[in-house]
VOBA-1610 file (N, C-alpha, C; in pm, whole numbers, padded with zeros to 5 digits, always signed):
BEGIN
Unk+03025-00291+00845Unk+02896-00232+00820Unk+02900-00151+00692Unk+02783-00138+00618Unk+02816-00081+00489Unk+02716+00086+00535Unk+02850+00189+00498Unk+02831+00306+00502Unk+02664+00376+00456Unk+02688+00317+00343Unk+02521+00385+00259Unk+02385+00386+00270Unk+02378+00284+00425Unk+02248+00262+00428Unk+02202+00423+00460Unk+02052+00465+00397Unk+02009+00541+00446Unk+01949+00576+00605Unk+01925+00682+00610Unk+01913+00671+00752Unk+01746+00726+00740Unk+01680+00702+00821Unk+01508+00717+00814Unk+01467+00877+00756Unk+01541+00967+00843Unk+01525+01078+00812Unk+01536+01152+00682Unk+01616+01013+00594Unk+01637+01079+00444Unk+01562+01015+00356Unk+01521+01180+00311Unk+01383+01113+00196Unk+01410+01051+00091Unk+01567+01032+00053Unk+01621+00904-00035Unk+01519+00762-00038Unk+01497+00712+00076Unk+01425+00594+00063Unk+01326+00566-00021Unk+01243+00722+00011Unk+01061+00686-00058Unk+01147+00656-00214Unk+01246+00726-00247Unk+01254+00690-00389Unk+01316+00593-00454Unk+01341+00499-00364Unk+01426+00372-00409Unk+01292+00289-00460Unk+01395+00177-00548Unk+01293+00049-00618Unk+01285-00006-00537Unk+01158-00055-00581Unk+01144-00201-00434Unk+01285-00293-00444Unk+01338-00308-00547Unk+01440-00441-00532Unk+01576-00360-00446Unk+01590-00203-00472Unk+01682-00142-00373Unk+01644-00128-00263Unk+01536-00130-00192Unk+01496-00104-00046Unk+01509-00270-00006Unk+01502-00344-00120Unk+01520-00503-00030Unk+01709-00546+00013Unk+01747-00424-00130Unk+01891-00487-00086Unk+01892-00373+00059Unk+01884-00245+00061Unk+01915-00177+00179Unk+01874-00239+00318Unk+01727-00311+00311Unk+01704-00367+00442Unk+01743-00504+00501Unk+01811-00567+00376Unk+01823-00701+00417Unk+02019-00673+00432Unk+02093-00538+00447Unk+02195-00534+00465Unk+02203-00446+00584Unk+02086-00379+00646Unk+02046-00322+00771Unk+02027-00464+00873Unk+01962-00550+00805Unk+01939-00677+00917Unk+02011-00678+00975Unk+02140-00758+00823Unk+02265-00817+00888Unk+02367-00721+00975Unk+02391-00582+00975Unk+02454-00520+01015Unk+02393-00507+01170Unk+02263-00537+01172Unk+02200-00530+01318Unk+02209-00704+01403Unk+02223-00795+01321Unk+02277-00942+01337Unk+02366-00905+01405Unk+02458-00887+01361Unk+02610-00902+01365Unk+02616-00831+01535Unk+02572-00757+01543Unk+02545-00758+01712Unk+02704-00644+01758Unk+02768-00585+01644Unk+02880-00544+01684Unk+02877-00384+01720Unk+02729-00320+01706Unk+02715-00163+01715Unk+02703-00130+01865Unk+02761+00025+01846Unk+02708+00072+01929Unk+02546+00075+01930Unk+02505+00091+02045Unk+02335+00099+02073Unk+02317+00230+02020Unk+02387+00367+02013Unk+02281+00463+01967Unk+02299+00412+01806Unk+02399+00405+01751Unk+02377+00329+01609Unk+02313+00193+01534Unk+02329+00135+01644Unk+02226-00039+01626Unk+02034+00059+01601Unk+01991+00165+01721Unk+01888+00205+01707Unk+01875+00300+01594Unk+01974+00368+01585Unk+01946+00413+01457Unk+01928+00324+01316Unk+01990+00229+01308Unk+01992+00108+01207Unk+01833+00076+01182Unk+01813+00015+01291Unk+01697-00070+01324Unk+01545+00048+01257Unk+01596+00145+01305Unk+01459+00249+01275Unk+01500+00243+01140Unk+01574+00271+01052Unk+01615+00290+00916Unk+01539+00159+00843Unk+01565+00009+00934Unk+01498-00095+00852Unk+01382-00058+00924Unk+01282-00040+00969Unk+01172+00018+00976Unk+01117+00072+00872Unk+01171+00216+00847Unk+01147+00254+00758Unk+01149+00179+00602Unk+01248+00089+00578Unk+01271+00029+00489Unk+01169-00066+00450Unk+01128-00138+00531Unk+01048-00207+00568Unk+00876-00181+00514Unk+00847-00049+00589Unk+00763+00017+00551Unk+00759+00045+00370Unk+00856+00097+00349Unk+00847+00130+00233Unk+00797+00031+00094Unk+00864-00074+00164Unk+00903-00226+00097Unk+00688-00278+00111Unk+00656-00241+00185Unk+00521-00327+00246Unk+00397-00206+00157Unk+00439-00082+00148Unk+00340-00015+00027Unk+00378-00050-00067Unk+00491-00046-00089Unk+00530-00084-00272Unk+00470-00201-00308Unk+00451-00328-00242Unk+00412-00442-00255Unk+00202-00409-00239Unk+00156-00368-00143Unk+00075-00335-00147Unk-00003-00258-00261Unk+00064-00144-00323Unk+00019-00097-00433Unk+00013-00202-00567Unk+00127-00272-00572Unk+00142-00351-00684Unk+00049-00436-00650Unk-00019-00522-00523Unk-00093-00596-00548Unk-00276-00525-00565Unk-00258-00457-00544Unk-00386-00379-00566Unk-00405-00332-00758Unk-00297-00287-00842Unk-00267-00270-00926Unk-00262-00441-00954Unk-00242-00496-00970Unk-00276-00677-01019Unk-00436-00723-00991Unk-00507-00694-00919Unk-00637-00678-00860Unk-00723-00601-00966Unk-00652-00485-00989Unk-00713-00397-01111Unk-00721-00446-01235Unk-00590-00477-01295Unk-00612-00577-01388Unk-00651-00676-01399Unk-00689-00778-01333Unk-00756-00938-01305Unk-00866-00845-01346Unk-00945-00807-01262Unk-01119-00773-01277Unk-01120-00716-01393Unk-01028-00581-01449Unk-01063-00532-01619Unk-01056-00593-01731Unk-00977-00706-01741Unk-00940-00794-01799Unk-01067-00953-01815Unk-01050-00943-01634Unk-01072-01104-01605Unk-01234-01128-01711Unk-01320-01019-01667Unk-01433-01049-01820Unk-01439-01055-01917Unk-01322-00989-01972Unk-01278-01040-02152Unk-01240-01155-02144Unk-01155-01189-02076Unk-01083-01350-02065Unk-01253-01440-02050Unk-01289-01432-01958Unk-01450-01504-01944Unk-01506-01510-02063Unk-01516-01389-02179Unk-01607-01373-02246Unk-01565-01468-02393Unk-01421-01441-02392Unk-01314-01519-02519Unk-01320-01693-02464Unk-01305-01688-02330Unk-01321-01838-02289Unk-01511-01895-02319Unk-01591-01821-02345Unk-01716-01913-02370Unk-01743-01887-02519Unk-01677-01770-02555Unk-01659-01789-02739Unk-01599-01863-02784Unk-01469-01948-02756Unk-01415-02105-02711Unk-01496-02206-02693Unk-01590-02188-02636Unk-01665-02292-02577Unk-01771-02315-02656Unk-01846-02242-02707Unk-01938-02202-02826Unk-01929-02254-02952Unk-01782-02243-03006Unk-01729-02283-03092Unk-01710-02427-03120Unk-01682-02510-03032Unk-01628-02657-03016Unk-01747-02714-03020
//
């Protein structure tokens, strides 16, 4: 099992990158796979990818809302350059 996973209670997580909360939770899985813990530590694990989890599902959430933002501020210049294109020909 690898020592470093955080544990829920530490506010380490909120500040990881999304690509570090994917390595932390997808090495919480396997350590909860592996089927070799004790139960108060398997539950402690499991809540940690919870948390991880969580964290992983706003980060993605914000970014797609932030992609949403740009499509629409953008997406009418693009419209407007695409029929000045069109105008042209």
């Amino acid at each position: 099992m690898n020592d470093n996973l955080d544990t829920p209670h530490d506010e380490g997580i909120d500040k990881l990158t999304f690509e570090q909360a994917m390595i932390k939770l997808d090495e919480t899985v396997r350590a909860l796979e592996a089927g070799d813990l004790p139960l108060e530590e398997a539950t402690s694990l499991y809540e940690t990818g919870m948390e991880l989890a969580r964290v992983c599902n706003e980060m993605l959430g914000a970014t797609e809302l932030k992609i949403t933002q740009i499509q629409t501020a953008y997406g009418d210049q693009m419209q407007f350059l695409d029929q000045g294109f069109a105008e042209e020909e």
